[in-house]
PyMOL Python script that loads the backbone (N, CA, C, O; Angstrom):
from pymol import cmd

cmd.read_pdbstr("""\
ATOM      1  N   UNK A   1      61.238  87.924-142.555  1.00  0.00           N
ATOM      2  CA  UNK A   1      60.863  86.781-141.752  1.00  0.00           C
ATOM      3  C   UNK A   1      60.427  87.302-140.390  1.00  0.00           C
ATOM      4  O   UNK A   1      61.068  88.146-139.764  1.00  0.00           O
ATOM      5  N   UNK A   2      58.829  86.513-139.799  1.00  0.00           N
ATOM      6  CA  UNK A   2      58.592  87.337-138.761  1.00  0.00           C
ATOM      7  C   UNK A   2      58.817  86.667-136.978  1.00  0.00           C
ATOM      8  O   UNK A   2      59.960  86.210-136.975  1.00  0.00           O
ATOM      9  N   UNK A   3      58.589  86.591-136.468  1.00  0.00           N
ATOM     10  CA  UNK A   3      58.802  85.411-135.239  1.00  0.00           C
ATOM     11  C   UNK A   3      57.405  85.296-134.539  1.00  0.00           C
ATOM     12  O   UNK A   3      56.657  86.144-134.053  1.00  0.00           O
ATOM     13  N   UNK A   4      57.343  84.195-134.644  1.00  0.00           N
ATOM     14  CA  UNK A   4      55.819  83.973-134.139  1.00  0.00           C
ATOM     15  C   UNK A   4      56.228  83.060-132.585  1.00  0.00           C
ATOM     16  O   UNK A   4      57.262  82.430-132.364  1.00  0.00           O
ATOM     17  N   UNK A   5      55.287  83.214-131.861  1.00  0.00           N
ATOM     18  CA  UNK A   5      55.580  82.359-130.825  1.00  0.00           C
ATOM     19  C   UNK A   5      54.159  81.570-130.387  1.00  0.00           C
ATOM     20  O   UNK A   5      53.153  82.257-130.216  1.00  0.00           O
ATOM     21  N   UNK A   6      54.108  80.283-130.230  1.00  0.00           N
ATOM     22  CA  UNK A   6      53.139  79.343-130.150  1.00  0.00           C
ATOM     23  C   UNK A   6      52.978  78.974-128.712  1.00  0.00           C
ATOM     24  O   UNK A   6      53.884  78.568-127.984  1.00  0.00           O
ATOM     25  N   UNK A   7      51.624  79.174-128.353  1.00  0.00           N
ATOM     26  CA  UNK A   7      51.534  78.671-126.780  1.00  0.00           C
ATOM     27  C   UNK A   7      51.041  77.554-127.129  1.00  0.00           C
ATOM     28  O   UNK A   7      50.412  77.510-128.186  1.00  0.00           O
ATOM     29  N   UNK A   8      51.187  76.480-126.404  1.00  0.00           N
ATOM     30  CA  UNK A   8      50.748  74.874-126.127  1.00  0.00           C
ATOM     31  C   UNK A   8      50.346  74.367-124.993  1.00  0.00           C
ATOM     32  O   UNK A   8      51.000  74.313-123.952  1.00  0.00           O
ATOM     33  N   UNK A   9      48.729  73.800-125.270  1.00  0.00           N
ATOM     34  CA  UNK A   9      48.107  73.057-124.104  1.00  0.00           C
ATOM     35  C   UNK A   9      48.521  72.823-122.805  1.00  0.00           C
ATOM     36  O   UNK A   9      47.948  73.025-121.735  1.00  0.00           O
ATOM     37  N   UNK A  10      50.194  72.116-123.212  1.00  0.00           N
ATOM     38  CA  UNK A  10      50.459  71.798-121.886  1.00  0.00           C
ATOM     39  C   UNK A  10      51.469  72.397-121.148  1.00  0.00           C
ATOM     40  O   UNK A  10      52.306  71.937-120.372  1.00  0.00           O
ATOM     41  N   UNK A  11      51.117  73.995-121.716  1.00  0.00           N
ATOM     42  CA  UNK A  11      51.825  75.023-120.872  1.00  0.00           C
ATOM     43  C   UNK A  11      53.097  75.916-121.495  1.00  0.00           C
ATOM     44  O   UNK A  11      53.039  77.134-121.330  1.00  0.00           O
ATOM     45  N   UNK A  12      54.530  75.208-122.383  1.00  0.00           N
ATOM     46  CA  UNK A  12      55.059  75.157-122.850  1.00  0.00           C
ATOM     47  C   UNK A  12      54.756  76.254-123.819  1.00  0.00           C
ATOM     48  O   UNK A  12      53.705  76.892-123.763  1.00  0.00           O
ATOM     49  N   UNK A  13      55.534  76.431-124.563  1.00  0.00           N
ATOM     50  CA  UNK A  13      55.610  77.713-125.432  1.00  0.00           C
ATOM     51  C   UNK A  13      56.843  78.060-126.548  1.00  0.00           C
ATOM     52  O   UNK A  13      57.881  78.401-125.980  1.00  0.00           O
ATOM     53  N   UNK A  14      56.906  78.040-127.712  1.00  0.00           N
ATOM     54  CA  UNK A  14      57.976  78.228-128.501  1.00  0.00           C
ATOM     55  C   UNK A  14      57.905  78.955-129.796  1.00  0.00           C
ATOM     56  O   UNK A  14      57.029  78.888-130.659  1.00  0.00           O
ATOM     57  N   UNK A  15      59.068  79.711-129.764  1.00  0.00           N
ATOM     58  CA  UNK A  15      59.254  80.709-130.469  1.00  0.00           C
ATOM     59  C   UNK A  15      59.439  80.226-131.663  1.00  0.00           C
ATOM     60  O   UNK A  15      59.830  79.059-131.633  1.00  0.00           O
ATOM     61  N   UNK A  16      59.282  80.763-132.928  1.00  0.00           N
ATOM     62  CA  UNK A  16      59.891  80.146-134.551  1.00  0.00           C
ATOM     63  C   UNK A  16      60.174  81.445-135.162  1.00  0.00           C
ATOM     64  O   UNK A  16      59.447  82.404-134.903  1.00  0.00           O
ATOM     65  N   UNK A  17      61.411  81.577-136.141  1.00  0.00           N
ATOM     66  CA  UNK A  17      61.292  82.509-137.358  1.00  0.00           C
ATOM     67  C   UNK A  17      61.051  82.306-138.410  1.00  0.00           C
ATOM     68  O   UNK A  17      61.983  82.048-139.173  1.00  0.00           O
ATOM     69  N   UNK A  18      59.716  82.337-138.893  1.00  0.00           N
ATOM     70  CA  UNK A  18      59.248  81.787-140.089  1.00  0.00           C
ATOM     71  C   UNK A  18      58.166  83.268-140.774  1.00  0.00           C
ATOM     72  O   UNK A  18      57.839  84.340-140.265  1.00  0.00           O
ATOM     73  N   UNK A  19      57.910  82.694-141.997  1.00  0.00           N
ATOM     74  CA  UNK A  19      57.085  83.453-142.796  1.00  0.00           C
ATOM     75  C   UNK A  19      55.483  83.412-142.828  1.00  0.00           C
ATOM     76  O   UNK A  19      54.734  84.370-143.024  1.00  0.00           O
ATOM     77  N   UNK A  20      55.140  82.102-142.594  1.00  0.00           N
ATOM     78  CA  UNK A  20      53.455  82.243-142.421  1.00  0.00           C
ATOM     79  C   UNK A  20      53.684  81.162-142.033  1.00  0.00           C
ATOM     80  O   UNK A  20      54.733  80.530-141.910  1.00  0.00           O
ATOM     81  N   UNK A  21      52.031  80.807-141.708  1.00  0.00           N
ATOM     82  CA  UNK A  21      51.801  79.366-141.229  1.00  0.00           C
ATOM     83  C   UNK A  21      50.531  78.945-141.925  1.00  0.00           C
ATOM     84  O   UNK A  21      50.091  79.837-142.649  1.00  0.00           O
ATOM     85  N   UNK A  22      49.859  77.902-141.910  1.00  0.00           N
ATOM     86  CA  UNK A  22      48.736  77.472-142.537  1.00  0.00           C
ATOM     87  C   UNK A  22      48.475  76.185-142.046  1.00  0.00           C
ATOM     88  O   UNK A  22      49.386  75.377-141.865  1.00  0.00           O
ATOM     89  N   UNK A  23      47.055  75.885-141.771  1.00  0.00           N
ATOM     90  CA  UNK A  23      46.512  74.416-141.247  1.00  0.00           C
ATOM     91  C   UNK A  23      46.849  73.278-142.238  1.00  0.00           C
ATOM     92  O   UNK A  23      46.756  73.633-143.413  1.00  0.00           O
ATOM     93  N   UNK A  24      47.177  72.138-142.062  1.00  0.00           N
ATOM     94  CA  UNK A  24      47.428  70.747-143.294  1.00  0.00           C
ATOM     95  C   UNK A  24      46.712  69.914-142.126  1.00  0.00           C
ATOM     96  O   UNK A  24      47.153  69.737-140.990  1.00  0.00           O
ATOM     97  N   UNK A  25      45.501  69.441-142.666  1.00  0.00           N
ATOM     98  CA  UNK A  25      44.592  68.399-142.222  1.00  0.00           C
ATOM     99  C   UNK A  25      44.533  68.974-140.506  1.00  0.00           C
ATOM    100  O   UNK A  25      44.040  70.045-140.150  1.00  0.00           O
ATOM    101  N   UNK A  26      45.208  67.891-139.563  1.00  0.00           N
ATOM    102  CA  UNK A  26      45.223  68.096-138.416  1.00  0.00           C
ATOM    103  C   UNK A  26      46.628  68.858-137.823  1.00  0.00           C
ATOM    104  O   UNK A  26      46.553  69.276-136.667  1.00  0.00           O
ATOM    105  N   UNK A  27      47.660  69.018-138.420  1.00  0.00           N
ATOM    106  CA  UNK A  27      48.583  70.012-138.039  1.00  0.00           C
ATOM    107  C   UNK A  27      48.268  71.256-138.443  1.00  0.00           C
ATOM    108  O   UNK A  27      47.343  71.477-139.225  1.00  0.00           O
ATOM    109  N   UNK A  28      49.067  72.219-137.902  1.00  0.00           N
ATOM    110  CA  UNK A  28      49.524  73.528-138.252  1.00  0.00           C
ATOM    111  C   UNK A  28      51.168  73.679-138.842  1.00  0.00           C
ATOM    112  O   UNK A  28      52.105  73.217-138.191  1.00  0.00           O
ATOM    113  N   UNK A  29      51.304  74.167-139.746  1.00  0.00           N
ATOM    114  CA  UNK A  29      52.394  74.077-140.430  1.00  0.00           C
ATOM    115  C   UNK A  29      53.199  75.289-140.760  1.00  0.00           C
ATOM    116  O   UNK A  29      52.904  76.142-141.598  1.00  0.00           O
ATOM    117  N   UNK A  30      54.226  75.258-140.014  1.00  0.00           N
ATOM    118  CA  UNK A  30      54.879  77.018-140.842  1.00  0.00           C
ATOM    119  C   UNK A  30      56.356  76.655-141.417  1.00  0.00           C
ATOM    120  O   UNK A  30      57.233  75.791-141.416  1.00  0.00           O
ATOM    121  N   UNK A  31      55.987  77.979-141.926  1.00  0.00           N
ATOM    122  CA  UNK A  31      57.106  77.864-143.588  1.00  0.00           C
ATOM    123  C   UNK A  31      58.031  79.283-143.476  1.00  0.00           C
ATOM    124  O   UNK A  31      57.993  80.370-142.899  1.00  0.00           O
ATOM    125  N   UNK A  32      58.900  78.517-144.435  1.00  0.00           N
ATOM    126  CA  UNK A  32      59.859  80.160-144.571  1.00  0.00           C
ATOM    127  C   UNK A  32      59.564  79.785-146.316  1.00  0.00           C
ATOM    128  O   UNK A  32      59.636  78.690-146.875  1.00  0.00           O
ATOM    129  N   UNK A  33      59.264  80.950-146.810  1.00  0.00           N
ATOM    130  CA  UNK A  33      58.850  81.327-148.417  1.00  0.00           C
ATOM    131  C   UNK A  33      60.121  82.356-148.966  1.00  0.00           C
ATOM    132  O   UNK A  33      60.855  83.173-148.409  1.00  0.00           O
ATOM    133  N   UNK A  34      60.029  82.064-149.779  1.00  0.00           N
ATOM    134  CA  UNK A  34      60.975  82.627-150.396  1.00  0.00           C
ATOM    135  C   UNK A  34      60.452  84.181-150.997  1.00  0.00           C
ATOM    136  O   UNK A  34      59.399  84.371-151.606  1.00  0.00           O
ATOM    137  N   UNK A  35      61.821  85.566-150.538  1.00  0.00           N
ATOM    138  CA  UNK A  35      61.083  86.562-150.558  1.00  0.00           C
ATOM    139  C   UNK A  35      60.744  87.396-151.751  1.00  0.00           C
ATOM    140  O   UNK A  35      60.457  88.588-151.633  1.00  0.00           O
ATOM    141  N   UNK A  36      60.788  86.521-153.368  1.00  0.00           N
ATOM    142  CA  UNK A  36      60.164  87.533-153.851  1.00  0.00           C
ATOM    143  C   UNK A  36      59.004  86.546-154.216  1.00  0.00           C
ATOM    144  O   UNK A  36      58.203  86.909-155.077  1.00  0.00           O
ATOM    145  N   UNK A  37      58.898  85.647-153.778  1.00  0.00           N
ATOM    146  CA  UNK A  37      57.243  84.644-153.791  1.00  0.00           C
ATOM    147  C   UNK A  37      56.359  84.952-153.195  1.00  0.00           C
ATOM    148  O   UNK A  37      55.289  85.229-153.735  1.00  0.00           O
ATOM    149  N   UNK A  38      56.568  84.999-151.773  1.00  0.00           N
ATOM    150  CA  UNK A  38      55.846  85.868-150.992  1.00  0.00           C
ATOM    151  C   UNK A  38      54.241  84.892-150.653  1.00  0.00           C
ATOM    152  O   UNK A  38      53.280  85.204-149.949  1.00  0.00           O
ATOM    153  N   UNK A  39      54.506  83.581-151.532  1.00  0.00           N
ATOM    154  CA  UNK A  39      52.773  82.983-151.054  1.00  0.00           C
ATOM    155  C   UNK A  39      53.305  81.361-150.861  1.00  0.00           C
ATOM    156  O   UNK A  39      54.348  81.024-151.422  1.00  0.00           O
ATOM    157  N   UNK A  40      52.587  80.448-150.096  1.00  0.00           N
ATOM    158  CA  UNK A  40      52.852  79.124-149.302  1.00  0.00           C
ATOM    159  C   UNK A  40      52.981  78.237-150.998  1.00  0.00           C
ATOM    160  O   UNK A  40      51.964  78.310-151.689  1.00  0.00           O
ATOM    161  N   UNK A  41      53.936  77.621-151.463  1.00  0.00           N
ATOM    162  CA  UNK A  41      53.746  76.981-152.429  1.00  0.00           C
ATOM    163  C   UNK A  41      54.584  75.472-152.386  1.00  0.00           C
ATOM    164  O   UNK A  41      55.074  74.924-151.399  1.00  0.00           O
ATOM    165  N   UNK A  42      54.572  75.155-153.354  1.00  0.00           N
ATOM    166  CA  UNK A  42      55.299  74.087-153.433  1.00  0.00           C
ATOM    167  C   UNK A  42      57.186  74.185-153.098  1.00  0.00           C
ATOM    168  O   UNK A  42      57.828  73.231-152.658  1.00  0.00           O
ATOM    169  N   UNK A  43      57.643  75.229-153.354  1.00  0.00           N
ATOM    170  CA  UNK A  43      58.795  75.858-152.915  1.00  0.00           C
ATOM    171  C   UNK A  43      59.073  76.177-151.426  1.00  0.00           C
ATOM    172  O   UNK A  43      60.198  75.970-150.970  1.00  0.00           O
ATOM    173  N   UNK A  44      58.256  76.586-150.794  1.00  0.00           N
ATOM    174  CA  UNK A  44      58.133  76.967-149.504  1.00  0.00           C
ATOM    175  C   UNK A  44      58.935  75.545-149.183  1.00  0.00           C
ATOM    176  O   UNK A  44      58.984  74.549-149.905  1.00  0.00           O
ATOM    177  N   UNK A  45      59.708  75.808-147.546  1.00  0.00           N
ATOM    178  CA  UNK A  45      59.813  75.148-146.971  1.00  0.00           C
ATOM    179  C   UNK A  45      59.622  74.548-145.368  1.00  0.00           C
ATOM    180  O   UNK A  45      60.269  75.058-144.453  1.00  0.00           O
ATOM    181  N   UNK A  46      58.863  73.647-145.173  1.00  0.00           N
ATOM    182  CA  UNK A  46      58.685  73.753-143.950  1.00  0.00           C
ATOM    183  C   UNK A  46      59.270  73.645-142.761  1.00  0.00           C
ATOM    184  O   UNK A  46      59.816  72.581-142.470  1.00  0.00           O
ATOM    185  N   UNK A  47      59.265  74.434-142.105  1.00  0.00           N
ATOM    186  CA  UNK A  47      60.381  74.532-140.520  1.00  0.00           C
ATOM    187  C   UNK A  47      59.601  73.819-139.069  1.00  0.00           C
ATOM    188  O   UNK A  47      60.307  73.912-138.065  1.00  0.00           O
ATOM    189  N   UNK A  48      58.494  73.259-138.901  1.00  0.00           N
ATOM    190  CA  UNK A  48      57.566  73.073-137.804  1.00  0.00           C
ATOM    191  C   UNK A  48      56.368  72.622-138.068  1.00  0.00           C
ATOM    192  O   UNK A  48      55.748  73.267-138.913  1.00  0.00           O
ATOM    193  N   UNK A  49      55.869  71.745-137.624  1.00  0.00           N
ATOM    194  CA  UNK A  49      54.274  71.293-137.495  1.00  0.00           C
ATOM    195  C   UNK A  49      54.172  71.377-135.889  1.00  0.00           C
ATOM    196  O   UNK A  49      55.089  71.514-135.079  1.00  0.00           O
ATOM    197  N   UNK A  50      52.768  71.254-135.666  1.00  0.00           N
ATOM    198  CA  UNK A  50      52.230  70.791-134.450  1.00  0.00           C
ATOM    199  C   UNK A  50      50.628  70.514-134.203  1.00  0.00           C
ATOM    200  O   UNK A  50      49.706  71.286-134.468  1.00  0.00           O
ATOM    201  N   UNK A  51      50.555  69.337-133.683  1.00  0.00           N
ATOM    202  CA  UNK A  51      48.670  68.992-133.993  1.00  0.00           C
ATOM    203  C   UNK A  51      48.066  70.813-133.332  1.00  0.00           C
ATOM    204  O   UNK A  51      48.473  71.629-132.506  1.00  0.00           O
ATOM    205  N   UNK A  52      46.994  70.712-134.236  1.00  0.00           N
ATOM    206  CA  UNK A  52      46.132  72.072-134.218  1.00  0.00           C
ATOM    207  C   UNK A  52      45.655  71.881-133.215  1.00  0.00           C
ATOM    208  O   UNK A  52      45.493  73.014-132.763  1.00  0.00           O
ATOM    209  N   UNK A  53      45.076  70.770-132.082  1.00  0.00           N
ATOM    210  CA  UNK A  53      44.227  70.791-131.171  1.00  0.00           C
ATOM    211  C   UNK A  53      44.806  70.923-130.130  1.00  0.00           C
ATOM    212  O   UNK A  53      44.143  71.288-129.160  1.00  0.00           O
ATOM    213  N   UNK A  54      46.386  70.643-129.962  1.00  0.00           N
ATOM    214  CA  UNK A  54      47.382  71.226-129.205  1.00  0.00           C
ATOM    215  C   UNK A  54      47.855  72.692-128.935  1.00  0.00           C
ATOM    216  O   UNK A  54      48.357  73.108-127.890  1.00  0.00           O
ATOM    217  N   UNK A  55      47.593  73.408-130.105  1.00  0.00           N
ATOM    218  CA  UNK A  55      47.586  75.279-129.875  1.00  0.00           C
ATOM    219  C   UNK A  55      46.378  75.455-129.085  1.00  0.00           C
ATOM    220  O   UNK A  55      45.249  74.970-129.016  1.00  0.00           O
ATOM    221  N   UNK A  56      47.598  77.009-128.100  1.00  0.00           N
ATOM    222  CA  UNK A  56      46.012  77.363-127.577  1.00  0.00           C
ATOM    223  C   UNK A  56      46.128  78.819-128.494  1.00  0.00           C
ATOM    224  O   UNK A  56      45.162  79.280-129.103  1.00  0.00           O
ATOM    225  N   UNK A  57      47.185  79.310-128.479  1.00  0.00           N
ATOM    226  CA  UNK A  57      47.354  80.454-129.593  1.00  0.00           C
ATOM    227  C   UNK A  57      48.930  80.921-129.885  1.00  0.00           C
ATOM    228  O   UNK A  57      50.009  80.865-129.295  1.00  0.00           O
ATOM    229  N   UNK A  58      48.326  81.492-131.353  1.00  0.00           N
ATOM    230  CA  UNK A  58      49.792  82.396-132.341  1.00  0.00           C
ATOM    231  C   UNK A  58      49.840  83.318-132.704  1.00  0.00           C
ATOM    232  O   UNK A  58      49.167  83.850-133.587  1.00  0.00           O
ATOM    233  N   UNK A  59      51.178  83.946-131.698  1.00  0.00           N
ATOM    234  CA  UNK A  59      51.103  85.436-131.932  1.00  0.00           C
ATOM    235  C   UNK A  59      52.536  85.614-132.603  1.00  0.00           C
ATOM    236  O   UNK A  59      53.423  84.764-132.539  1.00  0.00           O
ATOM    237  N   UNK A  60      52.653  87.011-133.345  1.00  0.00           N
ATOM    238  CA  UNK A  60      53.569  87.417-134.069  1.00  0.00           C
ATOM    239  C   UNK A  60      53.719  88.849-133.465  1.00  0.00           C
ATOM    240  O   UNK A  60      53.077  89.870-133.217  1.00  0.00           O
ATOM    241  N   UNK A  61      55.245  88.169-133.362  1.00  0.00           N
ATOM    242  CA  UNK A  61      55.940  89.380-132.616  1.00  0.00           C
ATOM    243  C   UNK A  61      55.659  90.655-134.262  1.00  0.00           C
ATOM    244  O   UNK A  61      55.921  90.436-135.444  1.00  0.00           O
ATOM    245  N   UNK A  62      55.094  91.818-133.650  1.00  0.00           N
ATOM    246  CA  UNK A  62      55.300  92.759-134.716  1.00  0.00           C
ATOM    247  C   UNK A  62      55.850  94.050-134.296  1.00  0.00           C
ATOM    248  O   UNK A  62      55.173  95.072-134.403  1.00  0.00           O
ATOM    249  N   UNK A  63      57.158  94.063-133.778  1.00  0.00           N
ATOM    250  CA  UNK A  63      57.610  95.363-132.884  1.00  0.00           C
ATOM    251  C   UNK A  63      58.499  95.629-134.146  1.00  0.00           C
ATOM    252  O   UNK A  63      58.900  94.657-134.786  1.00  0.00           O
ATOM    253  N   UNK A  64      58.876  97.092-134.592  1.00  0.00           N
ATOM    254  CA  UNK A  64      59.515  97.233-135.531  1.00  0.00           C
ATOM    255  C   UNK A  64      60.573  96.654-135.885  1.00  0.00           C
ATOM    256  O   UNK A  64      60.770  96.340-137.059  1.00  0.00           O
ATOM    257  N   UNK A  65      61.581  96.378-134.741  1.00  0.00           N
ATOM    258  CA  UNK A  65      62.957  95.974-135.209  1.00  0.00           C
ATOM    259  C   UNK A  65      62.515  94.276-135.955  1.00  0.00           C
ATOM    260  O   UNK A  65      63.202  93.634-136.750  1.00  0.00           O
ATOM    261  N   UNK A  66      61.633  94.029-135.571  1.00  0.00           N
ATOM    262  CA  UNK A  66      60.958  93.024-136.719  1.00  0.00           C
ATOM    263  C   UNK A  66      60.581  93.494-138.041  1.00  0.00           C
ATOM    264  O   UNK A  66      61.258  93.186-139.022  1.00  0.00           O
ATOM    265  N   UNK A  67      59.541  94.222-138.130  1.00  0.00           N
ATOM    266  CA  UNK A  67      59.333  94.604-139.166  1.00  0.00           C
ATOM    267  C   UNK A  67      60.535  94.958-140.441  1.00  0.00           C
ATOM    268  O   UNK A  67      60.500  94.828-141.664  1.00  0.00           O
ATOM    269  N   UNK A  68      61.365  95.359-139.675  1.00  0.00           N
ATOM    270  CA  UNK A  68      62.590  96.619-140.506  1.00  0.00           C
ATOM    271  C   UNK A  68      63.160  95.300-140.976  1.00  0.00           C
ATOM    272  O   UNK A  68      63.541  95.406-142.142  1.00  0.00           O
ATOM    273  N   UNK A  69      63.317  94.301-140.558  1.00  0.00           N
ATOM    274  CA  UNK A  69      64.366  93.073-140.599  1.00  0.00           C
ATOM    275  C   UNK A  69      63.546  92.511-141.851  1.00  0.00           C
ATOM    276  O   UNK A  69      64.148  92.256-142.894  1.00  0.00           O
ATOM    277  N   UNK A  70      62.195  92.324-141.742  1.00  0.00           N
ATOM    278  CA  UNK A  70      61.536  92.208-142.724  1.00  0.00           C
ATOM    279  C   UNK A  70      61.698  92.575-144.744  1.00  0.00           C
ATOM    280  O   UNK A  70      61.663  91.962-145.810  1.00  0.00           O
ATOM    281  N   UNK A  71      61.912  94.237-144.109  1.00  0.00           N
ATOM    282  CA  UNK A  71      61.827  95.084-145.395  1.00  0.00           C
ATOM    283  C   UNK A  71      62.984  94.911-145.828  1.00  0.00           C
ATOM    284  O   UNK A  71      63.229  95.071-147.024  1.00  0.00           O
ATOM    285  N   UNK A  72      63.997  94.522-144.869  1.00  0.00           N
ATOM    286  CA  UNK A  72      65.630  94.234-145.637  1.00  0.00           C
ATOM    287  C   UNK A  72      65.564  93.306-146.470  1.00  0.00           C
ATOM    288  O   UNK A  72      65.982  93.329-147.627  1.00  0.00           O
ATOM    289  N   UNK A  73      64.890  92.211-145.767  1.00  0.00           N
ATOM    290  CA  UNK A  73      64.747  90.481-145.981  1.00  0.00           C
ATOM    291  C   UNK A  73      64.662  90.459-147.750  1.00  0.00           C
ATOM    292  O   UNK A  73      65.322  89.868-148.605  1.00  0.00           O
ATOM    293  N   UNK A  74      63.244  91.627-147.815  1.00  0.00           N
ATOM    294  CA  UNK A  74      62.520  91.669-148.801  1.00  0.00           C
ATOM    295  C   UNK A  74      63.209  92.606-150.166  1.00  0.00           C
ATOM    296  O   UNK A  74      62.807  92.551-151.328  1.00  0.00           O
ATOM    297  N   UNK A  75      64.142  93.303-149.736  1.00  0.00           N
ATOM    298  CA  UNK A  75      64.524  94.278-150.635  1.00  0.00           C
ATOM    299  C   UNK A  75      65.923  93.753-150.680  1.00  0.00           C
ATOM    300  O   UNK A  75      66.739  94.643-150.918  1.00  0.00           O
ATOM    301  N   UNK A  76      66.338  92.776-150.549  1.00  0.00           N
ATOM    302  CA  UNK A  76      67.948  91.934-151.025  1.00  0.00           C
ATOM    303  C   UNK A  76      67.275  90.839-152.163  1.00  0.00           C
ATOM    304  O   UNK A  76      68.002  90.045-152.761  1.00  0.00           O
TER     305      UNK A  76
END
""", "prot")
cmd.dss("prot")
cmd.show_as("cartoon", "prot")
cmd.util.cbc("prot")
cmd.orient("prot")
């Protein structure tokens, strides 16, 4: 699971630990997936929306002690 952090229009800013994200109509939507699925499905579950025209951008923290947390995630 990776941590993404979302900047917003009106300045504000928030962190999530989730697995991906993907557009649904006018939101943005992120999910935690289950790790030997590994793709957005009907299983996935969602942790966050927020209207898309409200991001200004999403970044993912990718510093190793993320990553490593990752490969555990993935190999239990």
């Amino acid at each position: 699971m990776g941590t993404f952090t979302i900047a917003l229009a009106d300045g504000t800013s928030e962190e999530l630990k989730c697995d991906a994200y993907q557009q649904e109509g006018s939101l943005t939507t992120f999910f935690s997936v289950d790790s030997s699925r590994q793709v957005i499905d009907s299983w996935s579950i969602r942790l966050a929306s927020y209207r898309t025209n409200d991001i200004v951008s999403i970044r993912r923290d990718t510093s190793p002690v993320c990553d490593r947390q990752r490969e555990l995630a993935i190999a239990s």
